[in-house]
C-alpha positions, 0 to 999 in steps of 0.5 A, a space after each residue: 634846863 631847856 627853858 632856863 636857857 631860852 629865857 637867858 637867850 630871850 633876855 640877850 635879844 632882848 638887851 641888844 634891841 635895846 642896845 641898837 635902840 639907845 644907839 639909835 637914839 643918840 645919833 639921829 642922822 637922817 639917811 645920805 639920800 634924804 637930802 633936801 634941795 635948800 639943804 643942798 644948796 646951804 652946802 655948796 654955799 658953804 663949800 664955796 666958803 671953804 666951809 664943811 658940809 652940815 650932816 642932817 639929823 632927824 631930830 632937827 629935821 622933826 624940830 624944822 618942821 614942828 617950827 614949820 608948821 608954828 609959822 604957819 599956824 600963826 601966819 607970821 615969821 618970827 625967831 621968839 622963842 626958838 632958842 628957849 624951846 631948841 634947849 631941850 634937844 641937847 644941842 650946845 648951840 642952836 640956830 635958824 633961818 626962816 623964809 616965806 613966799 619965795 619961789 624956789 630953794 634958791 630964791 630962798 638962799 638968795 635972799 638969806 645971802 643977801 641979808 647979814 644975819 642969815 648969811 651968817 647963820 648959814 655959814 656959822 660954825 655948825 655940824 647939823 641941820 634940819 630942813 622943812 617946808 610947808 605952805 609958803 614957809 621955809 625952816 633951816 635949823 643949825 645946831 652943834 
């Protein structure tokens, strides 16, 4: 009898990890304090528009920095391809911003306000965000 019951209690903690692990895996959200400074920015940016704040993901943030690095790879900046191989990821839209070569996060908005198309991106009608850096490059993504 002994056994039978910890066999049954093995399998109840085995069910609940499980739970918390298929829970975790649906939302993804990257800790409140892992805020980047570019992410950061994009938000008072946004803020001033009235806009709400984007909530950063793990997910998005893996996706950025795997772009991050196709952008190093290929030392070019280039958005071919990002929406086909973003589909995977459940998102029902998807977008980005990419930048090279600028000082500091803020240089970097600067420079997407300044441009239509990613000004736009940034104050598009998203709920999260993933940021990445490496090297010289810069990766916003969006996604609802």
């Amino acid at each position: 009898m002994k056994n039978r019951q910890k066999a049954h209690l093995l399998l109840i903690v085995f069910l609940f990890m499980l739970a918390v692990a298929a829970d975790a895996a649906v939302y993804h959200y990257a800790p409140a304090n892992s805020t980047d400074p570019l992410e950061s920015f994009v938000n008072d940016t946004r803020g001033t528009y009235g806009l709400p704040p984007l909530k950063s993901t793990l997910e998005l943030e893996d996706m950025a920095m795997e772009r991050c690095h196709d952008q190093e790879r290929f030392v070019t900046i280039s958005h071919d391809g990002f929406v086909d191989r973003a589909k995977w990821s459940g998102y029902s839209k998807v977008g980005e911003n990419l930048a090279s070569g600028f000082s500091s996060d803020k240089a970097t908005i600067n420079a997407w306000l300044a441009s239509p198309p990613h000004k736009a991106a940034m104050l598009g009608d998203w709920k999260y965000t993933g940021v990445a850096k490496c090297g010289k490059y810069d990766v916003q993504l969006f996604a609802k």
